[in-house]
N, C-alpha and C positions, 0 to 999 in steps of 0.2 A: 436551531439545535437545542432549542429549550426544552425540560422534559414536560410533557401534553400527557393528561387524562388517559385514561382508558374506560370507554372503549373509543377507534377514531378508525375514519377510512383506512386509511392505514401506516403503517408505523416498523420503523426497523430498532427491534432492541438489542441496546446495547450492553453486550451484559460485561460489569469493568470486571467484578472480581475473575471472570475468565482470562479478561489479559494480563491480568496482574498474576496470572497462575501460571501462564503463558509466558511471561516474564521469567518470574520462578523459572521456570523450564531448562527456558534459552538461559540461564544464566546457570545454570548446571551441568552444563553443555562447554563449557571453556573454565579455561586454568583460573584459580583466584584474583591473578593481576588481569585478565582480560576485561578492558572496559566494556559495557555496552550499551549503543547508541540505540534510541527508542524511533525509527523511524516514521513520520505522523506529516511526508508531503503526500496532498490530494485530498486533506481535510479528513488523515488518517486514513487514509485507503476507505473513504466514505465513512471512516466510524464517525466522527468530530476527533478534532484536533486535538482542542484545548484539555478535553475530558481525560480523555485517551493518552496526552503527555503526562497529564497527574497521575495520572493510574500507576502509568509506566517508570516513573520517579518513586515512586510509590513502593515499587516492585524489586527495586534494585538496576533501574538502569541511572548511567550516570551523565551522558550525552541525549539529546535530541537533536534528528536530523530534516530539514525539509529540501523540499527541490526549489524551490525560490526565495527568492530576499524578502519577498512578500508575505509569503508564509512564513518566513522566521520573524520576520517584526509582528507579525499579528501574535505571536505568541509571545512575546515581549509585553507585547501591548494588553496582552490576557492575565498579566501581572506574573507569568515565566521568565523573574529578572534573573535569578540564582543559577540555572543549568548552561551549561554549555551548551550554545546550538551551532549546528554547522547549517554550511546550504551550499548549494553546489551548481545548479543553474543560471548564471549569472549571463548578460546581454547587454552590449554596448549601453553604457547611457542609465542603467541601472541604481537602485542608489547604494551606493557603495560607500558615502558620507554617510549615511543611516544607518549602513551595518557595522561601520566602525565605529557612532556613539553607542549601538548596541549593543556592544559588545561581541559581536559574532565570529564565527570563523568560518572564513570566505572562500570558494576555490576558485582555484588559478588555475587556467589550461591552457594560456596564451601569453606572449608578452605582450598583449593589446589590453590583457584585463590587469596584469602586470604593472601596466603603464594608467589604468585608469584607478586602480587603489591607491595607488601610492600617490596621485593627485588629488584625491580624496585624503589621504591622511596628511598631507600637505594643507590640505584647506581646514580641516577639522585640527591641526597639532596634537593629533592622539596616533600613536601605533596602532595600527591595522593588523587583525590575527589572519594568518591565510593558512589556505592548504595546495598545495603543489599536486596536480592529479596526472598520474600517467596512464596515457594511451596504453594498453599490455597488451591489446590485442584484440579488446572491444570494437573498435574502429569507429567510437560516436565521440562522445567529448574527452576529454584528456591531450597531454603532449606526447607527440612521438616520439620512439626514443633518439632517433636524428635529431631532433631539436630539443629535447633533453639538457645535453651540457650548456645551450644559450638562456634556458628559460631560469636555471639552478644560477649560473651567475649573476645574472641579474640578479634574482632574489637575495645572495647573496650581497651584494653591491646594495639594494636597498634597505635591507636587515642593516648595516653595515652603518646606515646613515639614519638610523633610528626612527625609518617611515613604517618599517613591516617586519612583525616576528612570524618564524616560518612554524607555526602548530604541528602542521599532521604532511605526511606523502600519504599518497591514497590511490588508487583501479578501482576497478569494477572486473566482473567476470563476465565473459560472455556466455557459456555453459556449463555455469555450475549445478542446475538442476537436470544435465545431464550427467550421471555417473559413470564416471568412465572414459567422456569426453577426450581426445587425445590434447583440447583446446588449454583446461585446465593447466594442466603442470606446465605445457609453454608460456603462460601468462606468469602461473608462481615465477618459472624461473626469469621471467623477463623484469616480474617486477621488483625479484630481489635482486640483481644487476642496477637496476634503474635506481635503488635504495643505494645500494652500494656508491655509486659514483655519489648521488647526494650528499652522501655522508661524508665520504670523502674528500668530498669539496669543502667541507665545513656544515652542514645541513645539521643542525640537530631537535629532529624532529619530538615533541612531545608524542604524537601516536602516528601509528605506522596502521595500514588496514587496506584491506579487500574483501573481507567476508561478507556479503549479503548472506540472506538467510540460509538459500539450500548448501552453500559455502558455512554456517553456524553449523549447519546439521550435520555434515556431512565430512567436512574439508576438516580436521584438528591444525594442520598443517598450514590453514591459511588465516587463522585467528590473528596470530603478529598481538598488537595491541591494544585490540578494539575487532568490535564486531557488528555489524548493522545490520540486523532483521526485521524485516518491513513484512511481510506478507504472517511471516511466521506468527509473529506477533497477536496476528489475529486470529490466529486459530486454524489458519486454512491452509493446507500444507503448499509448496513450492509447486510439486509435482506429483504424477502420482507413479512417476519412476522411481520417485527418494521415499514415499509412503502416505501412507493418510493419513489425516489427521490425528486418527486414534492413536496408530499405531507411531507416532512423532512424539504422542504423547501432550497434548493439542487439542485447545477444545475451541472451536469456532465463536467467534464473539457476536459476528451479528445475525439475525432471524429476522427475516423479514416478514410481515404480514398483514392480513385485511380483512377486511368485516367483507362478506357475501351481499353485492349488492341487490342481488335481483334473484329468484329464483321462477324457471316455467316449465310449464309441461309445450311439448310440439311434438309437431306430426313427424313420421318418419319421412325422410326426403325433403327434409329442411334445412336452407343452407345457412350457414353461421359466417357470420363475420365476412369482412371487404374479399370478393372475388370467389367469394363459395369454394372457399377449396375444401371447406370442411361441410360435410352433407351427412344430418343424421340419417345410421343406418334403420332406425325405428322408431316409434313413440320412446321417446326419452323424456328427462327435464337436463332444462341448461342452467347453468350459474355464474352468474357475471359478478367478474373482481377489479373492481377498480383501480387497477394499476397499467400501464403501458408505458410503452418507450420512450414518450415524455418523461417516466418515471425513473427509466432507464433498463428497463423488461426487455430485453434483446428481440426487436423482431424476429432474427436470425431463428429464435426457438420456436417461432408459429408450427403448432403442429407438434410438438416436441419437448417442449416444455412441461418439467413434471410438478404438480401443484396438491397438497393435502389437505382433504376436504372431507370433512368429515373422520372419519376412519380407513378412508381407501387415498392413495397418492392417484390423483385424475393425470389426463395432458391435455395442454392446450388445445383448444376446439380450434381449428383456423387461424385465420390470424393475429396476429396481438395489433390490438390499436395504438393511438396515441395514447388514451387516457384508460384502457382498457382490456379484455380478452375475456372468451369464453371458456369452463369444461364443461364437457358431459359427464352430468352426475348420473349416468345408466338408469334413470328410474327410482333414483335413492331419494328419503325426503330431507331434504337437507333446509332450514329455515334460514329467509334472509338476517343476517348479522352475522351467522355462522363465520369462523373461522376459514380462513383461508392462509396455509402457511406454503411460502413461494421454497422457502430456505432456512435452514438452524442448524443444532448439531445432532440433532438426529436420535435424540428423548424418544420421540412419538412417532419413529419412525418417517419424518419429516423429508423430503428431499436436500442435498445440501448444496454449495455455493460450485461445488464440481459438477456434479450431475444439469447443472443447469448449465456452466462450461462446456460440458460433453452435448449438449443438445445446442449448444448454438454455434458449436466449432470453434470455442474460444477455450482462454483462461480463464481460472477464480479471480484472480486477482481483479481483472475487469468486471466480471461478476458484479464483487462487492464495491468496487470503485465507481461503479457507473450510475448507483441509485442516487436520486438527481434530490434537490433541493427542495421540492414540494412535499416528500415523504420523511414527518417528521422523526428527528432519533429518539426514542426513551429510554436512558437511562435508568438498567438496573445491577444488582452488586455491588452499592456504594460503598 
């Protein structure tokens, strides 16, 4: 994730002052006291982590959040001792004595994970910070609210004995990026019930939260006291039922792209790429771009995939390879080195992280997350 020379096969930049504006943004978007968490598991949605958390501290957020304990100690370990980080995917066996020297705050969605922090802060004699997550209606991790009042007792009970401070209750939504969803307000109101009894019980939580992004954008009503925007953050909107980028006010952080490896002329009736599904219609030239689904280039887009080349947005010739794919540059001259842009925000009339979504039947978010480890980041808007 170091930043590399220009020019290089190819490279995804990163551009920080965008998230930092992006920041800006989301943090104009909720009341004064709402905190916000700078979401950066999956090695920042592919931006880099480390980079992408400074940025976002930077910016006015005041939490960092990852999905693993592993991701949050490497950010520890990146010399992020001062921010509060949360992490939320934890797994039998986990180390959980490591996030309690670290200072972290842990989620609980069991009394098994319950049972193995608090043996952790037992071994370490340091209080362990947790977070209580409920089930609303996601149906993935979290507690149900049936087992609700056993998981608060307990907690209780171990708060009590000076193994664990309870930080935050916290959900997830299931479709928030759908607007309108009938799912939404049953989740609000299951998880302000689910708050209720905690509190009641004696719970008193430092921050309360369910907003993910299109919930930031969209929800006023689900901010509570905290906010965490992961996708948003980057530029690339939720959905494009809640709006584009532009129109979010959002500017996409990374652009992906590559020097033109090869360029030729062929005959008409030449097949391109593994199983000729792509057969020039005529004397053309072709232009090979060194990236594929080793890279993390969705097969899925073969054929479909739109790529700017030159002056004109091409599509993918045939198939995308491992290491590769073709377009048809119609006859144009195009010189090898030339620029090849997969995705950005759309300056130069670029393709963006959706449009390439739309052609492989997926989301952005996988999009930008999937570009793998061989294609260096360059950081620019330091």
């Amino acid at each position: 994730m170091n930043q590399t020379p220009l020019p290089c096969r190819a490279r995804a930049e990163i551009d920080l002052e965008a998230l930092r504006a992006n920041v800006r943004t989301l943090r104009a978007r909720v009341a004064p006291h709402v905190q916000l968490m700078a979401v950066v598991k999956a090695d920042a949605y592919g931006h880099g982590a480390v980079r992408c958390a400074e940025a976002a501290l930077a910016a006015g957020a005041t939490w960092l959040g990852t999905a693993t304990p592993h991701e949050a100690l490497a950010l520890r370990a990146a010399g992020l001792t001062e921010p509060r980080i949360m992490c939320w995917l934890w797994t039998p066996g986990d180390p959980w004595a490591e996030g309690i020297e670290a200072g972290l705050d842990m989620s609980v969605s069991g009394l098994w994970a319950l049972a193995e922090v608090t043996a952790a802060a037992r071994e370490t004699g340091r209080r362990a910070r947790i977070q209580l997550k409920a089930d609303t209606g996601l149906g993935r991790n979290g507690c149900q609210p049936a087992d609700w009042p056993e998981l608060v007792t307990a907690a209780l009970k171990a708060e009590a004995e000076g193994l664990v401070r309870v930080t935050g209750l916290w959900s997830h939504f299931a479709c928030a990026d759908e607007p309108g969803h009938p799912s939404i307000v049953a989740q609000l109101d299951t998880f302000r019930s689910m708050l209720g009894h905690a509190e009641r019980a004696g719970i008193r939580p430092e921050v309360r939260h369910i907003a993910n992004s299109p919930a930031t954008l969209t929800l006023p009503e689900a901010h509570f006291d905290l906010v965490r925007p992961g996708i948003a953050m980057y530029g690339v909107s939720p959905d494009p039922a809640i709006g584009t980028s532009a129109g979010l006010g959002l500017r996409p952080v990374m652009s992906l792209k590559a020097s033109v490896a090869l360029v030729k002329q062929v005959p008409g009736g030449h097949g391109v790429s593994y199983g000729h599904h792509y057969v020039t219609p005529g004397p053309t030239t072709l232009g090979l771009v060194p990236l594929g689904y080793a890279d993390g280039i969705p097969r899925h887009a073969s054929q479909r995939g739109p790529v700017l080349v030159g002056d004109r947005v091409r599509t993918v010739a045939g198939r995308v390879a491992m290491d590769q794919f073709v377009v048809d540059l119609s006859g144009d001259e195009v010189e090898p080195g030339a620029e090849a842009v997969l995705f950005g925000p759309g300056d130069r009339g670029e393709p963006s992280a959706q449009d390439w979504a739309d052609a492989a039947d997926t989301i952005a978010y996988e999009i930008v997350t999937r570009i793998g480890a061989r294609v260096p980041r360059v950081y620019v808007g330091e």
